[in-house]
One Martini backbone bead per residue (centre of mass of N, CA, C, O) as a GRO file, in nm:
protein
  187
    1UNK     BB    1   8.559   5.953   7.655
    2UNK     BB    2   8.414   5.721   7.562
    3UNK     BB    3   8.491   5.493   7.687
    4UNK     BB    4   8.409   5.590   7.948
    5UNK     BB    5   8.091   5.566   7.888
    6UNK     BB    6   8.105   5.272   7.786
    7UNK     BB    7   8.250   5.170   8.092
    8UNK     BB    8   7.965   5.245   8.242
    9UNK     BB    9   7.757   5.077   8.043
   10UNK     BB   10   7.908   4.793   8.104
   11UNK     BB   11   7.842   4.803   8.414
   12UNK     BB   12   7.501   4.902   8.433
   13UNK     BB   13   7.471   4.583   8.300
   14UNK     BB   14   7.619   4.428   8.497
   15UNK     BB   15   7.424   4.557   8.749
   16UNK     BB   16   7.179   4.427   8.694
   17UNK     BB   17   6.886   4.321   8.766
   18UNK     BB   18   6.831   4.135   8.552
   19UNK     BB   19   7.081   3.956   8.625
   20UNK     BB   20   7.038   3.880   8.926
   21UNK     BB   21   6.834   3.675   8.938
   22UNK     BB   22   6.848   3.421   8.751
   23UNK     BB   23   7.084   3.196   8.593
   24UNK     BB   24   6.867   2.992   8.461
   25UNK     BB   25   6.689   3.228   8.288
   26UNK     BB   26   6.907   3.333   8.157
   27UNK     BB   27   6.970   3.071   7.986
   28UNK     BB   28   6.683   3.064   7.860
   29UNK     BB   29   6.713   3.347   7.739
   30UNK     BB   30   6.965   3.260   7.558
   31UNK     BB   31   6.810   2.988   7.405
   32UNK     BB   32   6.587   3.197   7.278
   33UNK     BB   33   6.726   3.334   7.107
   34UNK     BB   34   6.894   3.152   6.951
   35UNK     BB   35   6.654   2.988   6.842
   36UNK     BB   36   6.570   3.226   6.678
   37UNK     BB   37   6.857   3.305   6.513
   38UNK     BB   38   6.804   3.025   6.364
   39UNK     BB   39   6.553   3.077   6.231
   40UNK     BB   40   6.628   3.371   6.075
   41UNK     BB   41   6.818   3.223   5.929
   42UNK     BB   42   6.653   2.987   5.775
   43UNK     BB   43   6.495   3.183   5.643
   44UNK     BB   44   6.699   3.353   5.475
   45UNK     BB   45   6.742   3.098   5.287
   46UNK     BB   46   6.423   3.006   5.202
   47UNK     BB   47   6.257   3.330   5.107
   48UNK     BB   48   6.316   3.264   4.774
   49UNK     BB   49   6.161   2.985   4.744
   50UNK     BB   50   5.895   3.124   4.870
   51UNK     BB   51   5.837   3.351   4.638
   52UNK     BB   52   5.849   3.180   4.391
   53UNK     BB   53   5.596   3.024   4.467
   54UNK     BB   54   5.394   3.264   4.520
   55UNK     BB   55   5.587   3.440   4.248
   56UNK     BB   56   5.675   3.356   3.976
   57UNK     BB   57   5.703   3.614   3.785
   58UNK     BB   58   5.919   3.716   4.008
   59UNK     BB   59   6.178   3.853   4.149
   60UNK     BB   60   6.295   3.782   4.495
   61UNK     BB   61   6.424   4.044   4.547
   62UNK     BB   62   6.169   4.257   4.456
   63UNK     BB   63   5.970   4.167   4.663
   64UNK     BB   64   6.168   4.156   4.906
   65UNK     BB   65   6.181   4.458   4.923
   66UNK     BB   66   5.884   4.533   4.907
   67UNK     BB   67   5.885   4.390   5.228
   68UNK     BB   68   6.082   4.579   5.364
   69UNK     BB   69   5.940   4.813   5.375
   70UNK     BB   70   5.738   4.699   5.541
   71UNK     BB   71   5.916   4.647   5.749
   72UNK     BB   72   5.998   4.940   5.842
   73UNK     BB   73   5.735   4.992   5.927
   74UNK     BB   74   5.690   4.847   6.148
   75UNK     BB   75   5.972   4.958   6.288
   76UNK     BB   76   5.874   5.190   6.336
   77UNK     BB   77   5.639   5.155   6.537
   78UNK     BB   78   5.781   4.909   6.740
   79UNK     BB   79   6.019   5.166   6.821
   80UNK     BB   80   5.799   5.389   6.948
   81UNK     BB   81   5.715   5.210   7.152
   82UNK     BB   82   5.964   5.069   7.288
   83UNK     BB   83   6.204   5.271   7.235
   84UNK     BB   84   6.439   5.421   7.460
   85UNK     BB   85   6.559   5.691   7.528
   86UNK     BB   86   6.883   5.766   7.627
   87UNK     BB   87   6.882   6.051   7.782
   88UNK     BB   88   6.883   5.915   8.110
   89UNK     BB   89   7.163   5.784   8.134
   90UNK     BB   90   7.304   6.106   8.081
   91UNK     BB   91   7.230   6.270   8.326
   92UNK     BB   92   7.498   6.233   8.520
   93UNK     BB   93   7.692   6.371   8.329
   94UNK     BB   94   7.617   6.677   8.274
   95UNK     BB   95   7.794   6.818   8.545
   96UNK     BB   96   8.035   6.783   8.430
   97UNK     BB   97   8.331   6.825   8.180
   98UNK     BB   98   8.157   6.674   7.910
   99UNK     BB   99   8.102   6.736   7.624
  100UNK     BB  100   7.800   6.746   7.454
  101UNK     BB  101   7.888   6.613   7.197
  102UNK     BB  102   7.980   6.363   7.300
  103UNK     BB  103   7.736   6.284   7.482
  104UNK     BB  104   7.592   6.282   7.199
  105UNK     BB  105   7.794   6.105   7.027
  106UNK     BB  106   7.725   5.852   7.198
  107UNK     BB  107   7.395   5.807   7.214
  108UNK     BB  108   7.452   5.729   6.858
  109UNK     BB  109   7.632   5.475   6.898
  110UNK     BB  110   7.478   5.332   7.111
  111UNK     BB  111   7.168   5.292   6.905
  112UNK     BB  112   7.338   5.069   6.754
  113UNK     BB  113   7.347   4.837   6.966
  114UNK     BB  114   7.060   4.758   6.900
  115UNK     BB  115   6.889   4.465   6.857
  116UNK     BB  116   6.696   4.569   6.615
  117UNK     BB  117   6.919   4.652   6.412
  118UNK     BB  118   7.016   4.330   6.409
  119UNK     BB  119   6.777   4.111   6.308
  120UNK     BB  120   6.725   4.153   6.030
  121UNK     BB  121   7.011   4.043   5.925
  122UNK     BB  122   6.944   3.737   5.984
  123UNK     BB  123   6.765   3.746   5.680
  124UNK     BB  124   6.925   3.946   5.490
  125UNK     BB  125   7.228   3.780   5.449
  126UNK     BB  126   7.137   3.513   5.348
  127UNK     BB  127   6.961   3.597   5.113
  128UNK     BB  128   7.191   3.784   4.982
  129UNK     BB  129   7.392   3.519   4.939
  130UNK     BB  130   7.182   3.335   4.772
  131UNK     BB  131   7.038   3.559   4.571
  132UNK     BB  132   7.188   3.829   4.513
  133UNK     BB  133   7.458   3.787   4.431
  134UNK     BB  134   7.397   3.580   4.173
  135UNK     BB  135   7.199   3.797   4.000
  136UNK     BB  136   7.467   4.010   4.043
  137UNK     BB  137   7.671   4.214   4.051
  138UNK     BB  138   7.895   4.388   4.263
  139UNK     BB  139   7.763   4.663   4.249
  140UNK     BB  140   7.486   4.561   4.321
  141UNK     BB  141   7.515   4.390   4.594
  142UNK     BB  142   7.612   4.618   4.752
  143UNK     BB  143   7.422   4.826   4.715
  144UNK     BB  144   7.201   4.653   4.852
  145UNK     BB  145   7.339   4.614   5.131
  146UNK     BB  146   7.341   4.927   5.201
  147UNK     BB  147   7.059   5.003   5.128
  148UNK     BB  148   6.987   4.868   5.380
  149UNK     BB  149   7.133   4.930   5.614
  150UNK     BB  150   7.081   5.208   5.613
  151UNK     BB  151   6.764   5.220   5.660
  152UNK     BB  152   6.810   5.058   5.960
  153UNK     BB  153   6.930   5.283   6.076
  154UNK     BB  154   6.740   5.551   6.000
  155UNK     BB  155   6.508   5.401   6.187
  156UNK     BB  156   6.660   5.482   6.435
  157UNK     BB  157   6.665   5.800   6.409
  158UNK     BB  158   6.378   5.880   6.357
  159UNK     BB  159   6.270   5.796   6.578
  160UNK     BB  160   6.389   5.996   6.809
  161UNK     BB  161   6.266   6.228   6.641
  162UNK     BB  162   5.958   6.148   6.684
  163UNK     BB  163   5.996   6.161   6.979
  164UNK     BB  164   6.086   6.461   6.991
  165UNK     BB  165   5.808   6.540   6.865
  166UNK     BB  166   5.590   6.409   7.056
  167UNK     BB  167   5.688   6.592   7.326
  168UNK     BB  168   5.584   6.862   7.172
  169UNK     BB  169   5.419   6.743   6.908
  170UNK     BB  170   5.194   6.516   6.878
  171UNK     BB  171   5.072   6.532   6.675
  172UNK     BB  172   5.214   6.507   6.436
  173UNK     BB  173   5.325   6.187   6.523
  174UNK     BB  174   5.012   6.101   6.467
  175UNK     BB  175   5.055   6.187   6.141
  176UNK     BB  176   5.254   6.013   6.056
  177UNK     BB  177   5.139   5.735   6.170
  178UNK     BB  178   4.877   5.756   5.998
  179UNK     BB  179   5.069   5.779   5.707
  180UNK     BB  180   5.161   5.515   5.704
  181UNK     BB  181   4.908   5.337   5.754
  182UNK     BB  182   4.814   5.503   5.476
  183UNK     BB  183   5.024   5.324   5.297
  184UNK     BB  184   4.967   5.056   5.373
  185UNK     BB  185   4.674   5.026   5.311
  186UNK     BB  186   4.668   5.166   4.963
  187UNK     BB  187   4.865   4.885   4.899
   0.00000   0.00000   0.00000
């Protein structure tokens, strides 16, 4: 049944408006991606050598970690912003005959292929690859990239949670995002 509704979100995504206003455009957008994930792939290789610059006293490992928690922090903020809900699109298939569980996850698996996802990963595995591993032995820099990777699938659930509670109760949801940028501001 995953397949069922795969294959009909890759016709969806096939028959997009976006997609068939123009294909210079089209192009034009595929060339800027191109070369945005060239300059963090770049960025990954250097961001070592920038913090060693800024901060020679201190690891660039741990430095970079506890850059990239506010990086959480703010992936947070632009995820609630800006990531809808895929609940709308599986709207059509409620009345069919297949099981909610299905189609529930449907839609966790769906929202691992984000592009938010995986942009971060386009510094942090250069990064990984040049700093971590010789830095580490091999249980380190795996726990290191393991739980790396976990938080930002983690950074995509919550934020789910966060506006299914914002439905519900604003202010709670409101008050998590004020606890953050507090959390921000006092560090």
């Amino acid at each position: 049944m995953m397949g069922y509704l795969g294959k009909h979100r890759l016709l969806s995504l096939k028959r997009s408006s976006f997609w068939q206003k123009s294909r210079i455009l089209n192009i034009v957008i595929v060339i800027l991606l191109a070369y945005l994930a060239l300059n963090f792939i770049a960025l990954g290789f250097l961001v070592d050598r920038i913090l060693v610059d800024q901060f020679p006293d201190v690891d660039p490992v741990v430095k970079f970690t506890e850059y990239f928690f506010y990086y959480l922090l703010l992936d947070l903020l632009i995820r609630f912003l800006m990531q809808e809900m895929p609940v709308v699109s599986i709207a059509p298939y409620l009345h069919l005959t297949i099981k909610r569980s299905k189609i529930f996850n449907y839609l966790l698996t769906k929202s691992l292929l984000s592009f938010l996802n995986y942009m971060p990963l386009l510094i942090v595995i250069p990064f990984y690859l040049k700093a971590v591993v010789p830095a580490f032995p091999i249980a380190g820099h795996l726990a290191w990239i393991l739980s790396i990777l976990v938080l930002i699938f983690f950074n995509n659930y919550i934020t789910f949670t966060i506006k299914k509670i914002f439905t519900i109760r604003p202010a709670i949801s409101l008050a998590i995002l004020v606890l953050i940028a507090l959390v921000i501001y006092l560090d």
